[in-house]
Structure formats: C-alpha cells, structure tokens
C-alpha positions as CSV (number, residue, x, y, z in Angstrom):
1,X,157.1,108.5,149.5
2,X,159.2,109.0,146.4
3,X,162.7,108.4,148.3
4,X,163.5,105.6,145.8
5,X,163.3,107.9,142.7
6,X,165.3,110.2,144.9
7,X,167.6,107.8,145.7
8,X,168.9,107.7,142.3
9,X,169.2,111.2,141.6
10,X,173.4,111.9,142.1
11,X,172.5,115.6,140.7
12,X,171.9,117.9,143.6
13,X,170.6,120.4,141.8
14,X,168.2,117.9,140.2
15,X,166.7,116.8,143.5
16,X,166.2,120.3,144.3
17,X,164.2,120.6,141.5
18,X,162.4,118.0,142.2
19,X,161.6,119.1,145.6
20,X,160.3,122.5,145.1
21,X,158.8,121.1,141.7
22,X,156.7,118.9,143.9
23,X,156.2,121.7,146.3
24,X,155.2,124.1,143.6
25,X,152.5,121.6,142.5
26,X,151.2,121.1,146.5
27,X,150.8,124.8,147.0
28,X,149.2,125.5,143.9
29,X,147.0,122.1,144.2
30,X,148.3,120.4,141.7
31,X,149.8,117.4,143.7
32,X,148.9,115.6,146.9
33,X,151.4,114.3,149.3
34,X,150.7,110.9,150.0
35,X,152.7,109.9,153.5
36,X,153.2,107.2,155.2
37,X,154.6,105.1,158.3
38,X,154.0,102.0,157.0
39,X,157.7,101.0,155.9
40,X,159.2,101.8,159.9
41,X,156.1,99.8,161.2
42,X,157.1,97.0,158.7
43,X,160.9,96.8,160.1
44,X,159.7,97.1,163.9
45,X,156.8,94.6,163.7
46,X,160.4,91.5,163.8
47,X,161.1,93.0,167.1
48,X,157.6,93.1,169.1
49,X,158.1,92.4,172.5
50,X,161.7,92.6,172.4
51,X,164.2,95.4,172.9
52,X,166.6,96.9,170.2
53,X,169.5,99.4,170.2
54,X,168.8,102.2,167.6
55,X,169.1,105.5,166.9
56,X,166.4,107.9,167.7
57,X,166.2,110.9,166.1
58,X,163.2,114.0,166.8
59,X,163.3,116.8,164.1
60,X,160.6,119.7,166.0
61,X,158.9,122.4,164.1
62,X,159.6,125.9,165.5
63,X,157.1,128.0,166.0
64,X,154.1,126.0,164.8
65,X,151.8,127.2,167.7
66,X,152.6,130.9,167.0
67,X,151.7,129.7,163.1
68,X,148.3,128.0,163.9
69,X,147.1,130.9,165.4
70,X,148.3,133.6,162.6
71,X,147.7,131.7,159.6
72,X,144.4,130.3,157.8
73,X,144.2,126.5,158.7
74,X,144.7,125.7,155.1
75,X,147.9,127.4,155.1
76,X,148.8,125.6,158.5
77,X,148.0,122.2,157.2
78,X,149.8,122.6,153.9
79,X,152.8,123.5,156.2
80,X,152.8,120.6,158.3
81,X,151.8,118.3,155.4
82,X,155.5,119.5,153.5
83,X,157.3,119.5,156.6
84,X,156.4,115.8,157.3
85,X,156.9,114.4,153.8
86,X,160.1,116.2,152.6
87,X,161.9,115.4,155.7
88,X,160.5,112.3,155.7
89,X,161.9,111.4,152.3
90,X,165.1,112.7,153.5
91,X,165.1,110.3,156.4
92,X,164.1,107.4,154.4
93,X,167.3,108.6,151.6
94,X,169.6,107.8,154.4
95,X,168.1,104.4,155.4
96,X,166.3,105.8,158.3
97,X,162.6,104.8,159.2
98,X,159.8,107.0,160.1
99,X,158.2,105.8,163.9
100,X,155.5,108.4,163.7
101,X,154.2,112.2,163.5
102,X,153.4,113.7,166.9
103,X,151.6,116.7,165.5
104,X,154.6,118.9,165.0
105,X,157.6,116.7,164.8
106,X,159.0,113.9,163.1
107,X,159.7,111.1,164.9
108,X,162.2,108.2,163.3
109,X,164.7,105.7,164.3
110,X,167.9,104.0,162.5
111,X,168.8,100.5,163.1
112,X,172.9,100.3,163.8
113,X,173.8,97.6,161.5
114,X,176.8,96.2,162.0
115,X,178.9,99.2,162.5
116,X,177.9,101.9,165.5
117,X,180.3,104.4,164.3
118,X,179.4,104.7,160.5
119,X,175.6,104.5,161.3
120,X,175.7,107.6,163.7
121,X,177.6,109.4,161.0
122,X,175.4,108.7,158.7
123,X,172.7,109.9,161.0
124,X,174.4,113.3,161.5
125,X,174.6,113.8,157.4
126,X,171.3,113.0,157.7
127,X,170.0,115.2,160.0
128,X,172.0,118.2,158.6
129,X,170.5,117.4,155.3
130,X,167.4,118.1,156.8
131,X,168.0,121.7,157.7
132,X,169.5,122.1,154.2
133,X,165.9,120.7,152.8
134,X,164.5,123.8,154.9
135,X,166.6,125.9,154.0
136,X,167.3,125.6,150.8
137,X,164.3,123.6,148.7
138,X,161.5,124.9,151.2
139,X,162.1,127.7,152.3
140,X,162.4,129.3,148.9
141,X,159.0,127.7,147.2
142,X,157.5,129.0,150.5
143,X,158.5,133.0,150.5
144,X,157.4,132.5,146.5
145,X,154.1,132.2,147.8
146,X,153.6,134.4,151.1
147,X,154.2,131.3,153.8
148,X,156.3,131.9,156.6
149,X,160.5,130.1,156.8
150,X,160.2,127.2,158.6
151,X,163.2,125.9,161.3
152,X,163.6,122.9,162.6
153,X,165.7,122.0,165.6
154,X,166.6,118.1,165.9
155,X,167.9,115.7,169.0
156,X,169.7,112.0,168.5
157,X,170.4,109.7,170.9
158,X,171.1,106.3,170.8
159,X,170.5,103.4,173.0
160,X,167.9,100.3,173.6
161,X,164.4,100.9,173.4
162,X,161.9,98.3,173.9
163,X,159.7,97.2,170.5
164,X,155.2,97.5,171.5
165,X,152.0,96.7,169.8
166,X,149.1,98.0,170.9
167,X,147.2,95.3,170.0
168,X,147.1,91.7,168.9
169,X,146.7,91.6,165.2
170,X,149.4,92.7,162.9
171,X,148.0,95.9,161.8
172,X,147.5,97.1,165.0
173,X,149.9,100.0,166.1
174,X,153.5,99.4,166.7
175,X,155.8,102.0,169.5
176,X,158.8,102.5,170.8
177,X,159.3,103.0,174.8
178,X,162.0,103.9,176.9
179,X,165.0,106.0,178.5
180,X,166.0,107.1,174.5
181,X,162.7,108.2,173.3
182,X,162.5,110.3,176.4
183,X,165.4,111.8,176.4
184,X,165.9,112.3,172.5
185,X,162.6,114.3,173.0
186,X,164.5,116.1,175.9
187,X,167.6,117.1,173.9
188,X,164.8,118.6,171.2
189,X,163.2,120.6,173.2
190,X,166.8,122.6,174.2
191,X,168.2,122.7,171.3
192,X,168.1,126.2,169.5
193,X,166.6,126.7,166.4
194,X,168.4,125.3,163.2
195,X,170.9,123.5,165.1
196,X,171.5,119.7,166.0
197,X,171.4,118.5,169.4
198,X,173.2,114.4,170.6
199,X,173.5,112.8,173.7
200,X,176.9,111.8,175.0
201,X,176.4,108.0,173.7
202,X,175.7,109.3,170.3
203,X,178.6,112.0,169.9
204,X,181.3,109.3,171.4
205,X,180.0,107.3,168.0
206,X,180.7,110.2,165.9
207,X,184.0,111.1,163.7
208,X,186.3,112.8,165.1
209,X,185.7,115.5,162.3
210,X,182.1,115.7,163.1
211,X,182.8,115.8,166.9
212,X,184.3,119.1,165.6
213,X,181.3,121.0,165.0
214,X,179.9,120.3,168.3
215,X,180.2,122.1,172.0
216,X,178.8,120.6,175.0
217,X,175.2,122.1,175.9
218,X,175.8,123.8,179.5
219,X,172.7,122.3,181.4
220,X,173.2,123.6,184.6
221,X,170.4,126.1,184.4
222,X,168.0,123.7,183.0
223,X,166.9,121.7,185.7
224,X,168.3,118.3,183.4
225,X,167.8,115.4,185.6
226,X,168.5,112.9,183.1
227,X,171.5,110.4,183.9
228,X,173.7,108.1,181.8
229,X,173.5,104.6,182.3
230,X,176.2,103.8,181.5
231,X,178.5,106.0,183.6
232,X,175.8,106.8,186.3
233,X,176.9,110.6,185.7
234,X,174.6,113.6,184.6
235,X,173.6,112.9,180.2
236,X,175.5,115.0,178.5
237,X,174.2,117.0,175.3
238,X,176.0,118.1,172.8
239,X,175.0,120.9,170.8
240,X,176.0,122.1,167.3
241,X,178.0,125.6,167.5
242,X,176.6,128.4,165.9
243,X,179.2,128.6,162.8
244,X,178.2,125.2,161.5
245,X,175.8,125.1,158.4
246,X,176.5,122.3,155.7
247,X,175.6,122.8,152.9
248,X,174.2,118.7,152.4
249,X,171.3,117.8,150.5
C-alpha cells in the first residue's frame, strides 16, 4: 500500500497525479501493485473469539461478469488488480481496514473509536471518495488506454460482528461473522450504480448535513426480510439520491 505517502499529500491535485501516475506505469507494465490484507488481519487478530461493534463497509464492482467475458483476461485482471488497490488505499487514508477481496468487491471494516457519530462520518467521506477515485483518477487513465469506466456501488452498516480464526496458529485466516456482514452485503447488492447505500443504524450516526443527501430505499418490492434489532421493525436502507456527487478525494 502507499497510503502513508498519500497520507501526507494535502495537494489534491498531487494525489491525483500520483494515482493515475501509478496507474500509467501498471497499464503500461511499468509498476506492480503489491496488495495486501495484512494491516486489518493485524488489528482483528486482539479480538479473536470475541465480538466487536464496527463499521462494515462493501464497495461492489459493476458489471465485472459482463467484463470477464468481453475482455482478454489480462485486461480483466489488470481491472480488478487497480480496483482493489486504489480503493484500498483510499480506505486505509481514512483509517479504515481492509477484511478481504471476495473476487469482485472490497470488503473493510472501521473500528468506532470513541465517538459513533464522527466515525460514521468519516466513513461516508470515505466512501464518497471512493467514487471520486473512479471517477476522477481511474476512469480517465483507463479510456487513455481503451478499458472500459468502472462503477462501483457501496453499502455501510454498523453493528457487532463476532472476531474468527480459522485456525490455531496466528497466521492462520482471521473473519468476520454475523447480522452486519450479511446485511451490508444486502444493502450492496440494491444499491444503484455510483451511489451509496446505509442501514438505519448507520444513517441515525450521520450529520444531519449528510443525512441530507439521502432518501429512504423503498423495499417493498424486494422481498427484504431483514429486521432491526434493535427496534424489531423491518431494516431500513438508505440510499443516496441521484443529485449527490462530491467532488472528495
């Protein structure tokens, strides 16, 4: 990862650069992306056999079937390979942690610290400066070269999820289990493309200003049997409306 030389970058326009620099150098074979999950299995491996409140947070690939089938395999690895490791260093930017990569999507988690509310704002930044990574530093190095745009649709939710290893040394593999993960994964798989999707937990946490560039996801014709805990009511999702697009990095 190369968050921490990102990290102290304050010029935008000089971390674009170095984006679609490093980009520039994969497509042309210049530069290898070297990524990793080792830094989120690090943080989790405290918390084995227990259960933690964090923030879960999927960012999905559209149309990466319709890709792997079009496109030479080359082409469709070197896709997934930038996808993974620029958003990933995005994630890692904002003090998130990378879980794992479940062939098309990103899967990562943020601890809440001591505050709920400034954590799941900083999640939302985060997550819109993902799309901005697409569409502005990806995006661009990829049309240069004759690869498709890339979207992304992402879901939050937050909640306790209970810490596993999958074996008995420490190396061995380290997951997350439980109603969050499923239902983060649920609130990707609605969400349109380009647009951020939270559960009800989550978007209670949020500013008030953010709260503003959400409307509630009508589920009603989407067979959603998922049910909050805490008010033993149907989840609620909401969904990003179709006006918002920061402009974060």
């Amino acid at each position: 990862m190369t968050n921490i030389e990102e990290n102290n970058i304050l010029d935008f326009s000089t971390l674009r650069n170095l984006r679609q620099g490093r980009l520039e150098g994969v497509l042309s074979e210049r530069y290898q992306y070297y990524t990793s999950i080792e830094r989120g299995q690090k943080f989790l491996l405290q918390y084995v056999n227990s259960k933690i409140d964090l923030v879960i947070m999927y960012a999905d690939m559209v149309g990466s079937t319709k890709m792997s089938m079009m496109l030479p395999t080359e082409k469709v690895v070197t896709i997934l390979k930038a996808f993974s490791h620029e958003l990933s260093s995005v994630i890692e930017s904002y003090g998130g942690f990378v879980l794992k990569y479940v062939g098309d999507a990103i899967i990562s988690f943020f601890p809440p610290g001591f505050n709920k509310y400034l954590i799941c704002d900083k999640v939302y930044r985060c997550a819109n400066s993902m799309l901005a990574t697409v569409r502005n530093d990806i995006n661009p190095v990829f049309r240069r070269h004759d690869y498709p745009n890339l979207e992304i649709k992402i879901g939050i939710a937050e909640g306790e999820n209970v810490v596993i290893q999958y074996g008995r040394d420490k190396s061995s593999q380290i997951d997350l289990i439980g109603y969050v993960m499923n239902v983060a994964s649920k609130i990707t798989s609605i969400t349109p493309p380009n647009r951020i999707s939270v559960g009800g937990t989550f978007y209670s946490l949020l500013h008030p200003n953010s709260q503003c560039d959400f409307e509630e996801a009508n589920l009603e014709e989407r067979q959603w049997k998922y049910i909050d805990k805490h008010t033993g009511k149907p989840y609620r999702v909401y969904t990003t409306k179709v006006k918002n697009s920061s402009n974060l990095i």
